[in-house]
N, C-alpha and C positions, 0 to 999 in steps of 0.2 A: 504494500500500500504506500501510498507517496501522494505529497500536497505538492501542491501549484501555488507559488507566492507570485503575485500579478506586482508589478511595480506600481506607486503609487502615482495617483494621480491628481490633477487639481480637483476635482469633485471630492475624493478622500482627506484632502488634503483638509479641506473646507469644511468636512464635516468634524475632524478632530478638533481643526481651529475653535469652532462653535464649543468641544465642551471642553478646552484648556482656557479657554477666556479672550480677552480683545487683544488684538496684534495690531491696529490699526496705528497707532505710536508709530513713528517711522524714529529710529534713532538714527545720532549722526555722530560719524567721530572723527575729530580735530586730525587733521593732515600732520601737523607737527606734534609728535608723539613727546611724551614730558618720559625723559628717562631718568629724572634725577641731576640731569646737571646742568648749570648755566652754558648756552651757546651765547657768551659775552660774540665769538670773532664770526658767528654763522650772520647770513644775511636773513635778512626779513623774510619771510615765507609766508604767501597767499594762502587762506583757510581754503583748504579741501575738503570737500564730504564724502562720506559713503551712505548711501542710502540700501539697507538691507532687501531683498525682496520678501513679501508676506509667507513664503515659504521659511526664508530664512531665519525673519523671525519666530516664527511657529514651530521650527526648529530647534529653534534657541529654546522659547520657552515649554517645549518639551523636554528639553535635556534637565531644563533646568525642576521641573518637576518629577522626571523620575529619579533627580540624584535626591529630592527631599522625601521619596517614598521609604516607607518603612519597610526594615528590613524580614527577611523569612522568619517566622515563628516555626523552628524543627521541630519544638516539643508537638506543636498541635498537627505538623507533616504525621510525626512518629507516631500520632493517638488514631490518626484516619490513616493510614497503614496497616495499621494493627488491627481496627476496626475491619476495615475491608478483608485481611487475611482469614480473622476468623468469621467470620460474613454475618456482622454484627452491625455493619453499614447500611444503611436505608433510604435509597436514593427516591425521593418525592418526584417523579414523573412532571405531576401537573403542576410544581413550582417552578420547576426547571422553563418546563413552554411558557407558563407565565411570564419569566424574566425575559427570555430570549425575545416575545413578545412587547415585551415593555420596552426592550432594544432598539428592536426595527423601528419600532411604532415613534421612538424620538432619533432616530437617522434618518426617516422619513419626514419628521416635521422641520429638522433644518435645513432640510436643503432651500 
């Protein structure tokens, strides 16, 4: 058995955006970078910008939210492991379709 990972796209893109929050902020950053030390003998230097693309940001602030996610609780892996081997695990069917439904049903309303 084997998955298909489709590259992303701007419609996907769009819909993550909608539930990491607003990218609309366009940041910009100073052409002349401050490393710490005076350029008394450098000449004057014109402000350059960069304008990120909403990819880019969206990017960003994804990265920036999975480094704040919490990390694996083993103890509660080890308990539904255990559970599942002696087959003391009890998977609820119609909550499972429930959420999965509740998924679609708000992917479908941001677009």
């Amino acid at each position: 058995m084997s998955n298909r990972i489709d590259p992303m796209d701007q419609g996907m893109l769009g819909k993550i955006d909608n539930k990491v929050g607003d990218t609309k902020a366009t940041p910009k950053v100073d052409g002349a970078a401050d490393n710490g030390k005076e350029r008394e003998s450098a000449p004057a230097r014109t402000s350059e910008t960069v304008e990120l693309t909403s990819s880019a940001r969206l990017l960003q602030r994804l990265d920036k939210t999975l480094a704040d996610t919490q990390e694996i609780d083993l103890a509660r892996v080890e308990a539904v492991k255990s559970a599942i081997a002696s087959g003391d695990y009890k998977i609820d069917a119609t909550k499972i379709a429930d959420a999965i439904l509740r998924s679609d049903s708000s992917l479908d309303s941001a677009r």
